[in-house]
N, CA, C and O atoms as a CHARMM CRD file, in Angstrom:
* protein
*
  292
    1    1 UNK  N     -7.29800   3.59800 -15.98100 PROA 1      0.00000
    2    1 UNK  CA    -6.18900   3.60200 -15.06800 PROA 1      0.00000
    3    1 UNK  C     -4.97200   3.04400 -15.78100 PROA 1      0.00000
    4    1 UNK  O     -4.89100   1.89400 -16.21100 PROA 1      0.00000
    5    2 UNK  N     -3.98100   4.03200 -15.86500 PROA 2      0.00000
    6    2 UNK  CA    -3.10900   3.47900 -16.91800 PROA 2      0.00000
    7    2 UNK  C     -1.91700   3.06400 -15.53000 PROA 2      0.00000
    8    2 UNK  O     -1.81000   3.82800 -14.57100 PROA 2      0.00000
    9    3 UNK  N     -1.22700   1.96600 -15.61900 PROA 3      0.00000
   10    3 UNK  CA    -0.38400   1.47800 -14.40300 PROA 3      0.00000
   11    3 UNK  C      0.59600   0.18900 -15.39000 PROA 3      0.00000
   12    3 UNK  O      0.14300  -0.56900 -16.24800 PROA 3      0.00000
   13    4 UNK  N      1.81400   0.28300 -14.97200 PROA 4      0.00000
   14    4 UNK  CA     2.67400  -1.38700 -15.24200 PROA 4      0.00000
   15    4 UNK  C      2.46900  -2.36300 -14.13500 PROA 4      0.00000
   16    4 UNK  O      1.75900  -2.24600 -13.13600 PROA 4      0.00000
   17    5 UNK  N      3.26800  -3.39600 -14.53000 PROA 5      0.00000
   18    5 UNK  CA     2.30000  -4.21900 -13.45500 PROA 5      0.00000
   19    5 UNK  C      3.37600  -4.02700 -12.47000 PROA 5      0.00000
   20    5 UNK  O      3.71500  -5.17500 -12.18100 PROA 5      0.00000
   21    6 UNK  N      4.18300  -3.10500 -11.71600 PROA 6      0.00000
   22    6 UNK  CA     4.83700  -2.68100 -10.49500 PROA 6      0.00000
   23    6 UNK  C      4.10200  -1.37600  -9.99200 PROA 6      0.00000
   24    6 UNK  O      4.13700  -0.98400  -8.82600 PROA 6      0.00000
   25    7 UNK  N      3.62200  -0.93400 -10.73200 PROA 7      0.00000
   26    7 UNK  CA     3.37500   0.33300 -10.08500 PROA 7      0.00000
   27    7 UNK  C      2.02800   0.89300 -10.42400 PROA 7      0.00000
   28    7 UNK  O      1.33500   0.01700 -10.94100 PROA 7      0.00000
   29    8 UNK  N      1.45300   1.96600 -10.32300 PROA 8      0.00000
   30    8 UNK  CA     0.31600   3.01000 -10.29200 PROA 8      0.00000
   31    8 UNK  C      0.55200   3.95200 -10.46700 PROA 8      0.00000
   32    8 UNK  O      0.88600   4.47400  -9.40300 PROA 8      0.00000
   33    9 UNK  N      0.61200   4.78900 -11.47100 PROA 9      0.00000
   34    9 UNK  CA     0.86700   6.22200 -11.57400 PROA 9      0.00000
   35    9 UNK  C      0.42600   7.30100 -10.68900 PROA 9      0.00000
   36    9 UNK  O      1.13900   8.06800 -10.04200 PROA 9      0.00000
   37   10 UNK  N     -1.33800   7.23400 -10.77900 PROA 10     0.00000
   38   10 UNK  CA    -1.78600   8.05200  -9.74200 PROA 10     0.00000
   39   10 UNK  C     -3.08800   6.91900  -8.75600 PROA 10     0.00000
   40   10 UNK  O     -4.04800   6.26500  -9.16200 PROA 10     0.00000
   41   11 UNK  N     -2.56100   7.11100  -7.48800 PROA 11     0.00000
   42   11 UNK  CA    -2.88300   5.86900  -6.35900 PROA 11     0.00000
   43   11 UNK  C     -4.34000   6.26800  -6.38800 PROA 11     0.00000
   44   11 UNK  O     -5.20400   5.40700  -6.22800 PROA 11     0.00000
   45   12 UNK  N     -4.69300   7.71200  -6.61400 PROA 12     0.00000
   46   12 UNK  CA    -6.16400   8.23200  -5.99900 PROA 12     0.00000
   47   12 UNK  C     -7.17100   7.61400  -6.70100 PROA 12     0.00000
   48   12 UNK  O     -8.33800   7.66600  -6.31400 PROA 12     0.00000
   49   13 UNK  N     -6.80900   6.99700  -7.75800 PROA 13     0.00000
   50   13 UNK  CA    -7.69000   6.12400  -8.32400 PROA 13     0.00000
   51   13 UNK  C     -8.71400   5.22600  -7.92100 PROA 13     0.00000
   52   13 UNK  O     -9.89200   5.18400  -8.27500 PROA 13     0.00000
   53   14 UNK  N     -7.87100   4.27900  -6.86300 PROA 14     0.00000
   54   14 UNK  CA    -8.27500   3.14900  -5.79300 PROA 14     0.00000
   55   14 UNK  C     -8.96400   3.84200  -5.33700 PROA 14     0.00000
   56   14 UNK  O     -8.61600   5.01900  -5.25400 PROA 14     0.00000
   57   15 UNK  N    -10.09900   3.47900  -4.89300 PROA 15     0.00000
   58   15 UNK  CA   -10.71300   3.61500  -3.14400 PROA 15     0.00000
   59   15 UNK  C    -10.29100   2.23200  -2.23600 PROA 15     0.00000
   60   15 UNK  O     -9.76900   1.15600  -2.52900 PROA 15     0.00000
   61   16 UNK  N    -10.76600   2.80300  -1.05800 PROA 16     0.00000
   62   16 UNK  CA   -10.50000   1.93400   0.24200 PROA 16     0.00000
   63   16 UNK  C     -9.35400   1.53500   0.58500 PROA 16     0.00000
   64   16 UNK  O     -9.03500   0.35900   0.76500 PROA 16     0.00000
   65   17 UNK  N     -8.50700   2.70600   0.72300 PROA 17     0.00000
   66   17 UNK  CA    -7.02800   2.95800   1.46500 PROA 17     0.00000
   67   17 UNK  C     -7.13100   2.89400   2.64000 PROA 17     0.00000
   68   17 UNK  O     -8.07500   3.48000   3.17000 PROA 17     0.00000
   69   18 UNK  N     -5.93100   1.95300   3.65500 PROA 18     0.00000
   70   18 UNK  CA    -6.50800   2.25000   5.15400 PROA 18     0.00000
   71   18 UNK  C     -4.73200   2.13800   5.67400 PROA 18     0.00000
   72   18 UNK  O     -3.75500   1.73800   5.04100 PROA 18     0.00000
   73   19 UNK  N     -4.82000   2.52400   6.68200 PROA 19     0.00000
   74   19 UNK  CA    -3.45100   2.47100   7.26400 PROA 19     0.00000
   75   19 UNK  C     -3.51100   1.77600   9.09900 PROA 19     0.00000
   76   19 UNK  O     -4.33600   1.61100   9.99800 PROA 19     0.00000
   77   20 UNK  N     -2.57900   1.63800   8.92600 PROA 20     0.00000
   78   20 UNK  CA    -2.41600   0.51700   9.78100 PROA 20     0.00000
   79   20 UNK  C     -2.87100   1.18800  11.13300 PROA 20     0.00000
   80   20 UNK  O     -2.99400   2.40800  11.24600 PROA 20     0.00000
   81   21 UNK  N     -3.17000   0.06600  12.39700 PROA 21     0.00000
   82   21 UNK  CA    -3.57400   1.15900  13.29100 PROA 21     0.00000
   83   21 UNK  C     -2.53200   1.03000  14.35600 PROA 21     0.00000
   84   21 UNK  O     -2.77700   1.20900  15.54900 PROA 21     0.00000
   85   22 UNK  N     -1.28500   0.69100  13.84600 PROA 22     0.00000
   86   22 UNK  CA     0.03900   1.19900  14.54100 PROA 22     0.00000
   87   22 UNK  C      0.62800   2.57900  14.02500 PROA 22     0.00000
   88   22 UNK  O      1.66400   3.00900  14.53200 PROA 22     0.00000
   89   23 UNK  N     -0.06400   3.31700  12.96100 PROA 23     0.00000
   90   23 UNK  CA     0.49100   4.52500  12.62800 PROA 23     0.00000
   91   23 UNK  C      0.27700   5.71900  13.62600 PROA 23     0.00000
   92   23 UNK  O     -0.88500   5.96400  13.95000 PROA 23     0.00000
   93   24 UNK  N      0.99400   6.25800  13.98900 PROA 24     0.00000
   94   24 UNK  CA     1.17500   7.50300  14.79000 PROA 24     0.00000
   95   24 UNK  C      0.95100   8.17800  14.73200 PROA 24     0.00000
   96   24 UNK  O      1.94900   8.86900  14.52500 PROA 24     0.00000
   97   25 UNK  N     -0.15700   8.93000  14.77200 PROA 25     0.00000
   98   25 UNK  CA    -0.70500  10.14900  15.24100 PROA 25     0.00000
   99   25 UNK  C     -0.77000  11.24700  13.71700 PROA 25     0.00000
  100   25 UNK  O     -1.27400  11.18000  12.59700 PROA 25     0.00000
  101   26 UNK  N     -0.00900  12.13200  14.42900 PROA 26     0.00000
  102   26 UNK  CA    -0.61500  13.26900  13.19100 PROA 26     0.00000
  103   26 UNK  C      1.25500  13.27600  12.16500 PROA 26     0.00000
  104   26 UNK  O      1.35100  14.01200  11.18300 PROA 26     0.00000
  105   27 UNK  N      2.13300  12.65000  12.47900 PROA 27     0.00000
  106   27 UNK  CA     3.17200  12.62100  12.28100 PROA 27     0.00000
  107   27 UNK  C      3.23100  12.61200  10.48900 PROA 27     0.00000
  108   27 UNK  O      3.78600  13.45700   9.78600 PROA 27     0.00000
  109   28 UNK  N      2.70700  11.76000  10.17200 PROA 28     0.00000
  110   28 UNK  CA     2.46500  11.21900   8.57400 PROA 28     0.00000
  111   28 UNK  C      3.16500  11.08900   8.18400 PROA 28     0.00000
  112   28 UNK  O      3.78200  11.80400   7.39500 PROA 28     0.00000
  113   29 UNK  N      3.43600   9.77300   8.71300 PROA 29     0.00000
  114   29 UNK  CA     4.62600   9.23700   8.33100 PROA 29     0.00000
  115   29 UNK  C      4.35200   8.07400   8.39600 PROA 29     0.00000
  116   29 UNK  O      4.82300   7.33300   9.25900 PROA 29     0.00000
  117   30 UNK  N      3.28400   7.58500   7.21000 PROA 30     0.00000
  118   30 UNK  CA     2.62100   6.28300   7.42300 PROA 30     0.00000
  119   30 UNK  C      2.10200   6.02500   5.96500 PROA 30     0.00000
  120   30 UNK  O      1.75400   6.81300   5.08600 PROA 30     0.00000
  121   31 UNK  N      2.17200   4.55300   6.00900 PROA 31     0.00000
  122   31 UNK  CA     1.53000   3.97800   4.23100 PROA 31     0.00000
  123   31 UNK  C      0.12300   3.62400   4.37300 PROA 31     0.00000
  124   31 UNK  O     -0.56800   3.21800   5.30700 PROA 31     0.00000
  125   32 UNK  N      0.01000   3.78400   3.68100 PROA 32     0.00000
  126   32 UNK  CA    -1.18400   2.77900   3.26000 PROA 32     0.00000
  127   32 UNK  C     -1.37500   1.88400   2.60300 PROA 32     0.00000
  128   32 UNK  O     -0.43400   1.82400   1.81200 PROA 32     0.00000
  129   33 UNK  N     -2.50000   0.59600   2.32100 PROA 33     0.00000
  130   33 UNK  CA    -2.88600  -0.68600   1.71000 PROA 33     0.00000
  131   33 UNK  C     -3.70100  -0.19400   1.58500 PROA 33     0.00000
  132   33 UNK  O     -4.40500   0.62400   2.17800 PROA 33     0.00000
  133   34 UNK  N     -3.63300  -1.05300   0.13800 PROA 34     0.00000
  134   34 UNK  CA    -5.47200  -1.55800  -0.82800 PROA 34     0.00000
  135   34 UNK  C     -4.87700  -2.66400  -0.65100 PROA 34     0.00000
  136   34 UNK  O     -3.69300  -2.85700  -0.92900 PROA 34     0.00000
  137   35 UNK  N     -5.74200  -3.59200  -0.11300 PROA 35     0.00000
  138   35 UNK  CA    -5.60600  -4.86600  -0.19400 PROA 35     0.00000
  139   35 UNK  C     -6.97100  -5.76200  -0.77200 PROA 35     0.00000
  140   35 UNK  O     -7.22300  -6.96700  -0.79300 PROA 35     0.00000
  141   36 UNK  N     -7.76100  -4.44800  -1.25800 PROA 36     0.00000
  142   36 UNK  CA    -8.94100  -4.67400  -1.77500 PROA 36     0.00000
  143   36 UNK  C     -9.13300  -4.66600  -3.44300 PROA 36     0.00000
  144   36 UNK  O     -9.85600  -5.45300  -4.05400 PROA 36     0.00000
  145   37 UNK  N     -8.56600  -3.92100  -3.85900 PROA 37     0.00000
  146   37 UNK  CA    -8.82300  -3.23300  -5.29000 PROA 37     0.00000
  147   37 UNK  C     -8.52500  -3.82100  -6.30300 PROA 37     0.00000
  148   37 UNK  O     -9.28900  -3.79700  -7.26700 PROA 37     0.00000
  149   38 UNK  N     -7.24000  -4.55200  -6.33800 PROA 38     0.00000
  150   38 UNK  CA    -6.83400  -5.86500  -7.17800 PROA 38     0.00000
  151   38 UNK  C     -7.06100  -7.16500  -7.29800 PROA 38     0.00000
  152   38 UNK  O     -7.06100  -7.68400  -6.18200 PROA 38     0.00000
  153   39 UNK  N     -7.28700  -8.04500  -8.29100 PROA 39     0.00000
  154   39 UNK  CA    -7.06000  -9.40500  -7.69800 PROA 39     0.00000
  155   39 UNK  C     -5.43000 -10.03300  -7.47900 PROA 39     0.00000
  156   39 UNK  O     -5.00400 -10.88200  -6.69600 PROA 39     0.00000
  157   40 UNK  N     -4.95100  -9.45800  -8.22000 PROA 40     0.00000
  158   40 UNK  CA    -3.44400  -9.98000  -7.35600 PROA 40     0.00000
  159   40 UNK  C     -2.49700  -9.53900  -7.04800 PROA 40     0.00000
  160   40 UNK  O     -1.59400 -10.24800  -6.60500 PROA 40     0.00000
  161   41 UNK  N     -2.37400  -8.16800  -7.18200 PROA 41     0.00000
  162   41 UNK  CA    -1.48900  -7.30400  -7.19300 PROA 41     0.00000
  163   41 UNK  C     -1.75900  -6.34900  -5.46700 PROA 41     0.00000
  164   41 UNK  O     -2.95600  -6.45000  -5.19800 PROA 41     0.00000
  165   42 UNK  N     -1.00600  -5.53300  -4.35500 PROA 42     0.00000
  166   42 UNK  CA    -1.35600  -5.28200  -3.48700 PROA 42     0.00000
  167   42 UNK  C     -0.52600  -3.93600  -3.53900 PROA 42     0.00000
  168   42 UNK  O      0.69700  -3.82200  -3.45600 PROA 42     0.00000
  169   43 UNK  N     -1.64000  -2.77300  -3.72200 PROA 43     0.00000
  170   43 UNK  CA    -0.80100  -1.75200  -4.30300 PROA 43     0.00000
  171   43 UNK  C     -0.85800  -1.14100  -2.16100 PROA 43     0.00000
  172   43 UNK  O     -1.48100  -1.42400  -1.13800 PROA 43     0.00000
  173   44 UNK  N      0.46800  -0.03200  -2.71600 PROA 44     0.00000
  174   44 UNK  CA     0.93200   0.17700  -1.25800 PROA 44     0.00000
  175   44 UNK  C      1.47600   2.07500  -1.82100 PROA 44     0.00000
  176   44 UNK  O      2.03100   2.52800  -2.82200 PROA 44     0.00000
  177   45 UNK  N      1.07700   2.52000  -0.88000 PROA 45     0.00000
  178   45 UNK  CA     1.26700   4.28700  -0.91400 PROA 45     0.00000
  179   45 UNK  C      1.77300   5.00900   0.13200 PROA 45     0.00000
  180   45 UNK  O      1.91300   4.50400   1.24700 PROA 45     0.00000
  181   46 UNK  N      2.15800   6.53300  -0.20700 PROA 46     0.00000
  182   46 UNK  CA     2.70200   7.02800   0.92600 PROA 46     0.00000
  183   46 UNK  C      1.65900   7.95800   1.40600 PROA 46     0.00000
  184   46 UNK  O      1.44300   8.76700   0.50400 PROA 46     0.00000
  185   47 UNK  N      1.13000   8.12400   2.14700 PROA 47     0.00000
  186   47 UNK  CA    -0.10700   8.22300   3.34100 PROA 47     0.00000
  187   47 UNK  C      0.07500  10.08800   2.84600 PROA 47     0.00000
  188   47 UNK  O     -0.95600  10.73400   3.03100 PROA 47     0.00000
  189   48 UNK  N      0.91700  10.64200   2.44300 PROA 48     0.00000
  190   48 UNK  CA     1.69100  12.60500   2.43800 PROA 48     0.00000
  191   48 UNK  C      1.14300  12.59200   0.96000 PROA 48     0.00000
  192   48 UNK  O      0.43400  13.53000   0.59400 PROA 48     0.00000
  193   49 UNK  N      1.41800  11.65600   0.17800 PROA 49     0.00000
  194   49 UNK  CA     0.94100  11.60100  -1.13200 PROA 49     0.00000
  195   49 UNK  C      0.41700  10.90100  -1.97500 PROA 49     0.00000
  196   49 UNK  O      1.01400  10.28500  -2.85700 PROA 49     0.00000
  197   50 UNK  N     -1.27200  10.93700  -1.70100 PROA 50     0.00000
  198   50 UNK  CA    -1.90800  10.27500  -2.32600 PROA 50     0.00000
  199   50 UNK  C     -2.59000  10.03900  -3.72600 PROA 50     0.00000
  200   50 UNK  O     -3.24600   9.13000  -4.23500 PROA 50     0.00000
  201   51 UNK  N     -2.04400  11.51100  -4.18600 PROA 51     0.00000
  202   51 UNK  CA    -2.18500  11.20300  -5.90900 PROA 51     0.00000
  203   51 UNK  C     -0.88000  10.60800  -6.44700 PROA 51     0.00000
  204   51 UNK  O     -0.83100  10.20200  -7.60800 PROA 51     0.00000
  205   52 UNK  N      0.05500  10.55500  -5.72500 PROA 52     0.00000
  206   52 UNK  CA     0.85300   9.89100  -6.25100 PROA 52     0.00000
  207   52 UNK  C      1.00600   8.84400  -6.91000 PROA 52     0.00000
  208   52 UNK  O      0.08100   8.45900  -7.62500 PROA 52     0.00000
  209   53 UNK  N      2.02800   8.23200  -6.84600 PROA 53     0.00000
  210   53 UNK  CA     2.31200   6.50900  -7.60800 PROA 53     0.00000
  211   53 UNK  C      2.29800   6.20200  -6.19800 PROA 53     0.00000
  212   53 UNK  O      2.50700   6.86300  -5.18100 PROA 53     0.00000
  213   54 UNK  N      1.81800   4.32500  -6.57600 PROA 54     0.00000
  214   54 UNK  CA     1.39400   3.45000  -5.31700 PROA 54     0.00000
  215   54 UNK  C      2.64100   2.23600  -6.18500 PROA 54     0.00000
  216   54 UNK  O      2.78100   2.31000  -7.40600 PROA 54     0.00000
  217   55 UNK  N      3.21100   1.49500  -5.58600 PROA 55     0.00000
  218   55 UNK  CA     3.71500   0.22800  -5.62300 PROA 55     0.00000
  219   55 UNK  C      2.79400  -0.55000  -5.39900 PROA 55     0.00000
  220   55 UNK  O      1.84200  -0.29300  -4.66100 PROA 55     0.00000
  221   56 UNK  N      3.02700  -1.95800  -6.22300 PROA 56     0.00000
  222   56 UNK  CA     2.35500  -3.03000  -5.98000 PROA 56     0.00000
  223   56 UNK  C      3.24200  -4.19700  -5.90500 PROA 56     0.00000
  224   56 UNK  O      4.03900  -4.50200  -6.79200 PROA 56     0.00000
  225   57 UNK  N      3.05700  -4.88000  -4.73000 PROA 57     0.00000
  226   57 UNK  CA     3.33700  -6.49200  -4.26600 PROA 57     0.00000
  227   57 UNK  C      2.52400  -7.23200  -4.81400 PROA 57     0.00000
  228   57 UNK  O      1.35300  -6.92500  -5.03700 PROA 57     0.00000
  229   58 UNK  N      3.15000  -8.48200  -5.14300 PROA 58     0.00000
  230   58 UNK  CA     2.41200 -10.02100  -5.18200 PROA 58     0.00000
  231   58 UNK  C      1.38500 -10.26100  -4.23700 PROA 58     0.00000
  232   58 UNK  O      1.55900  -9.45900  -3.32000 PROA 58     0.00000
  233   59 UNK  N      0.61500 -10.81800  -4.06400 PROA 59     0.00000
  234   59 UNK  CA     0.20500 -11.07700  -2.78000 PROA 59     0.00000
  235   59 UNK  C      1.08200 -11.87400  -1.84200 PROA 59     0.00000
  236   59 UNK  O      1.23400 -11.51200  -0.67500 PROA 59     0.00000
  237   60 UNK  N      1.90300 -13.40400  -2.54300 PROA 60     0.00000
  238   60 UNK  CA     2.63800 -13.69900  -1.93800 PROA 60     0.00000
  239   60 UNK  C      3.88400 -12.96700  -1.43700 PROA 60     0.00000
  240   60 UNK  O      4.52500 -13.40600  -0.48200 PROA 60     0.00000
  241   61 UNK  N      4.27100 -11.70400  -2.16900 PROA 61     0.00000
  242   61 UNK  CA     5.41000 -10.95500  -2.11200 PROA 61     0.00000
  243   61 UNK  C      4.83100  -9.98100  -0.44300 PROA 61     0.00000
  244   61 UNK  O      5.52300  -9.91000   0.57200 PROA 61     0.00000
  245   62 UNK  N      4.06800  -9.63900  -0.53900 PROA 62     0.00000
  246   62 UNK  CA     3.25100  -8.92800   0.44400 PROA 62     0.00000
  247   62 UNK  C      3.11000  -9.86600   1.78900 PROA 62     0.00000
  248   62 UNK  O      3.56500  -9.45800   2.85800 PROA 62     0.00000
  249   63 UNK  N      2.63300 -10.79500   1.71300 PROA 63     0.00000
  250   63 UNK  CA     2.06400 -11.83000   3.11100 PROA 63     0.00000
  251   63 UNK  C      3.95200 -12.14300   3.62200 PROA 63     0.00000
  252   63 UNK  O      4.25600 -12.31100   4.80300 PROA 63     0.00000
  253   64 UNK  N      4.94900 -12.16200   2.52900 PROA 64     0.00000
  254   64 UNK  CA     6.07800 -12.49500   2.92900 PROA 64     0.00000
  255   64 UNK  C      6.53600 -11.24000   4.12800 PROA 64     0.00000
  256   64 UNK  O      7.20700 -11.34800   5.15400 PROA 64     0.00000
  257   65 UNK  N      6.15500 -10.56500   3.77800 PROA 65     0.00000
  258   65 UNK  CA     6.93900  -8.47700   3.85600 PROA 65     0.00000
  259   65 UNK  C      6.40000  -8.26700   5.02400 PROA 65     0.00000
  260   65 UNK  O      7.02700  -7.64600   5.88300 PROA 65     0.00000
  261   66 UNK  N      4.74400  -8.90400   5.32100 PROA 66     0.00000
  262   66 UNK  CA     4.14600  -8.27700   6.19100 PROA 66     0.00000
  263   66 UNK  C      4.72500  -9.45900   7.96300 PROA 66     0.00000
  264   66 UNK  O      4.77400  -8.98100   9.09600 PROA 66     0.00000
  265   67 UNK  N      4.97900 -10.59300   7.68800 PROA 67     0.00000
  266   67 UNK  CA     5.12900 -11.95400   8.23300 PROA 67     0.00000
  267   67 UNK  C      6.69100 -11.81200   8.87300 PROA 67     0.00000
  268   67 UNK  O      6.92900 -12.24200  10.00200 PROA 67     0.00000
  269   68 UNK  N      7.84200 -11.09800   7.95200 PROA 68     0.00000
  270   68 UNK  CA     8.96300 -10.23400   8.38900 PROA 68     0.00000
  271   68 UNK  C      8.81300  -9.27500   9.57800 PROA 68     0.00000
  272   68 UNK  O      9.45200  -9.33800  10.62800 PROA 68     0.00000
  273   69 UNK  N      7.73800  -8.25300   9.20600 PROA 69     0.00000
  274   69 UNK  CA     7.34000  -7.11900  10.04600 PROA 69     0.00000
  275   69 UNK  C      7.41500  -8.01800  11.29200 PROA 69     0.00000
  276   69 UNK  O      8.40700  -8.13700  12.01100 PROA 69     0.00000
  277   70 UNK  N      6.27100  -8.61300  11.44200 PROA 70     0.00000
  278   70 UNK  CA     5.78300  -9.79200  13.07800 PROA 70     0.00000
  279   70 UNK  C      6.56300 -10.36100  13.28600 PROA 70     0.00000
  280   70 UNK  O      6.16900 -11.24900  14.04300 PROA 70     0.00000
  281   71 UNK  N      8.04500 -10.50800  12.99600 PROA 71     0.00000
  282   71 UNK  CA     8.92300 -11.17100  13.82000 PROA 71     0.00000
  283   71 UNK  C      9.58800 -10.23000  14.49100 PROA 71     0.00000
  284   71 UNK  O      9.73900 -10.23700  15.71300 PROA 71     0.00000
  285   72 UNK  N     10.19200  -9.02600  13.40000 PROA 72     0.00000
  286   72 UNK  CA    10.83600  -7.68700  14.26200 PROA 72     0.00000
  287   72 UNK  C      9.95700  -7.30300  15.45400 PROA 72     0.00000
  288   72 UNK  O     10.55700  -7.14300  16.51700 PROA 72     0.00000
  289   73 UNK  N      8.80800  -7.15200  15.44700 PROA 73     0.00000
  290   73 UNK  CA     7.97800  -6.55900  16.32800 PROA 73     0.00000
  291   73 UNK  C      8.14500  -6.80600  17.68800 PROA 73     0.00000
  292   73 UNK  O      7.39800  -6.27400  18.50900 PROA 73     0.00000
């Protein structure tokens, strides 16, 4: 798996992608998490394209991002 440490070239690599279960329907218009696959890195994808490149968060960069989300909510 060739990747820098921001990114993933091709995401399909990972297993155990899951998407949130606020995503909507058949719309696809939704990401996905591995929050499994790394030890510190939290790669993140677009749900339309999954061989794609995945981004990866810190974990702390991630728990920050996700902790944002739950206040908008």
């Amino acid at each position: 798996m060739k990747r820098n440490e921001h990114s993933i070239p091709d995401a399909s690599v990972l297993t155990s992608w899951r998407k949130s279960t606020y995503s909507g329907g058949s719309s696809g218009s939704c990401l996905e998490v591995n929050d499994t696959a790394l030890p510190t890195r939290i790669p993140v994808r677009d749900s339309k394209n999954p061989a794609g490149p995945a981004i990866t968060f810190s974990a702390p960069a991630w728990t920050a991002f996700i902790a944002t989300l739950a206040r908008r909510a």
